[in-house]
N, C-alpha and C positions, 0 to 999 in steps of 0.2 A: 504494500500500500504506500508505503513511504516514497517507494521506488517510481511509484506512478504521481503522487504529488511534484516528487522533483523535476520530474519530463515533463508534467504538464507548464512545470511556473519553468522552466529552460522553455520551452516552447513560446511562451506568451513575449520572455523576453525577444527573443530567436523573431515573433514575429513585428513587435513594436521596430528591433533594429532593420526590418527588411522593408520600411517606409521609403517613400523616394526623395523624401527630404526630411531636416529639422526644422524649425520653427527658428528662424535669426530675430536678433535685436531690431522691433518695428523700426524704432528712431533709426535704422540705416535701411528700410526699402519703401518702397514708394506706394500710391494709394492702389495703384491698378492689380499686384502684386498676391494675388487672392488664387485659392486651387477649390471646387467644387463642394466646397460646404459652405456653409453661410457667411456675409462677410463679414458679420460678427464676429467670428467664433474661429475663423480660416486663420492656418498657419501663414504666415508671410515668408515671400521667398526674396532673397535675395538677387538681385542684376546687377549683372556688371558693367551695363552700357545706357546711357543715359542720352536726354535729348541734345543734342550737338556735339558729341561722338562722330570718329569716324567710325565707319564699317570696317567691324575688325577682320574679314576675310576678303581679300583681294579676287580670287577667284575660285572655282570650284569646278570638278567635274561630274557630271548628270552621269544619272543610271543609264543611260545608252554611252557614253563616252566620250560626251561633247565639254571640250570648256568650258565655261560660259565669265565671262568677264563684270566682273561685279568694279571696276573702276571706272566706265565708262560715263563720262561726262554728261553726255547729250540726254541720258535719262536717269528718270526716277526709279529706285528698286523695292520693291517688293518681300523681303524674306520669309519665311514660313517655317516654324520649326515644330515638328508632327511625329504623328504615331500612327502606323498605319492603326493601330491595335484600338487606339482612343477615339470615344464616339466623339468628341469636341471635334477631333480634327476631321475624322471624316466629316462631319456635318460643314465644316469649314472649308475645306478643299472639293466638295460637293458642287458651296454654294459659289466659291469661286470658280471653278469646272464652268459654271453658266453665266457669271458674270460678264460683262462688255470689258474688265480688266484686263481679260486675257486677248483681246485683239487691239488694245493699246498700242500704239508704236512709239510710244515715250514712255513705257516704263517694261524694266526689266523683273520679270517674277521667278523666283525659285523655292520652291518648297522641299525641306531639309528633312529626312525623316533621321530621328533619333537612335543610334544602338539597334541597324536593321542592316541587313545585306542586301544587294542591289539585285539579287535577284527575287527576294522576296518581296521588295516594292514593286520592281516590275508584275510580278504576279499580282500583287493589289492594284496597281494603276489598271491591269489589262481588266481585270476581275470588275472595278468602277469606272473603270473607260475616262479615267481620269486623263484631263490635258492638257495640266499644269506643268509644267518641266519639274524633275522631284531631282535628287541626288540621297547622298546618304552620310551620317557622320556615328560609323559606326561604334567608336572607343568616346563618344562624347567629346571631343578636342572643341568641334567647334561650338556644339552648345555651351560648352564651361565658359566661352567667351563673353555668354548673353547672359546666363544668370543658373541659379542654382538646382529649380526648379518648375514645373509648371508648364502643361503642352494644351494646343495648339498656344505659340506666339506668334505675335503678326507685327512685323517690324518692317515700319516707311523708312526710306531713305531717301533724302532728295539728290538733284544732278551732283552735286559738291559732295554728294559720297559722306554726308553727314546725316545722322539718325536723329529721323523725324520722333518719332515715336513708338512706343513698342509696346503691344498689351498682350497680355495674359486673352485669350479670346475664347473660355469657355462660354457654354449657353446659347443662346439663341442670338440669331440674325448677328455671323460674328463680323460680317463684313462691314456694319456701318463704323465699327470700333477703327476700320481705316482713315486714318487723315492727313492731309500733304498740305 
């Protein structure tokens, strides 16, 4: 019996430390900064990139193997950082799939999936006929760059390759949380 008390309270531990984040010091993160419980009550995550920041990834390459150059002046960028797994982001990469942002010719879109392999996205894009250009950042390098926790985010950049703004985009209709 005793034996089973102890595995169960290792377990409980075991499960509290397999959370995807801790809760940081609010006085250093910002209001938008909230994961899927109330904003009461939500842990706060910490970012590392703030509004007039440059874009800390220069360029990246898409699950087909294309460059794609994230320093390009002439436009505004888009970032996305996702899970094919999470229903925030599918609903979010859904509503952009349909959106008129995706035949913009002044802004540059990429949506980043989290700790995945490029073939498994690819599986999921073909699976949702998604038409977003996606890549992958599979050991987390480049999410560590954004912040600590918390998926779908949705990060403006203007031409000058400085960050607009960046939100946490759970919930419904995540697209209007875009602004340039």
């Amino acid at each position: 019996m005793n034996k089973i008390i102890i595995l169960m309270t290792m377990g409980c531990f075991f499960l509290l430390g397999c959370q995807s984040t801790s809760p940081v010091d609010v006085t250093q993160v910002g209001k938008n900064q909230v994961d899927s419980f109330s904003k009461e009550t939500a842990p706060k995550y910490q970012e590392f990139i703030h509004p007039g920041d440059t874009l800390p990834i220069r360029s990246i390459v898409n699950v087909d193997g294309n460059v794609i150059d994230l320093t390009n002046r002439n436009k505004r960028k888009l970032v996305i950082l996702f899970a094919t797994w999470c229903s925030d982001s599918n609903r979010a990469l859904k509503a952009l799939n349909q959106s008129a942002l995706l035949s913009d010719p002044t802004l540059e879109i990429i949506a980043i999936a989290r700790e995945e392999t490029s073939e498994d996205v690819i599986k999921w894009r073909n699976e949702h006929n998604i038409k977003v250009p996606l890549a992958t950042d599979i050991d987390r390098s480049i999410y560590k760059q954004f912040a600590v926790g918390g998926i779908p985010r949705l990060i403006t950049i203007g031409k000058d390759n400085k960050v607009i703004r960046m939100n946490l985009a759970e919930g419904e209709q995540q697209l209007k949380l875009i602004q340039w």
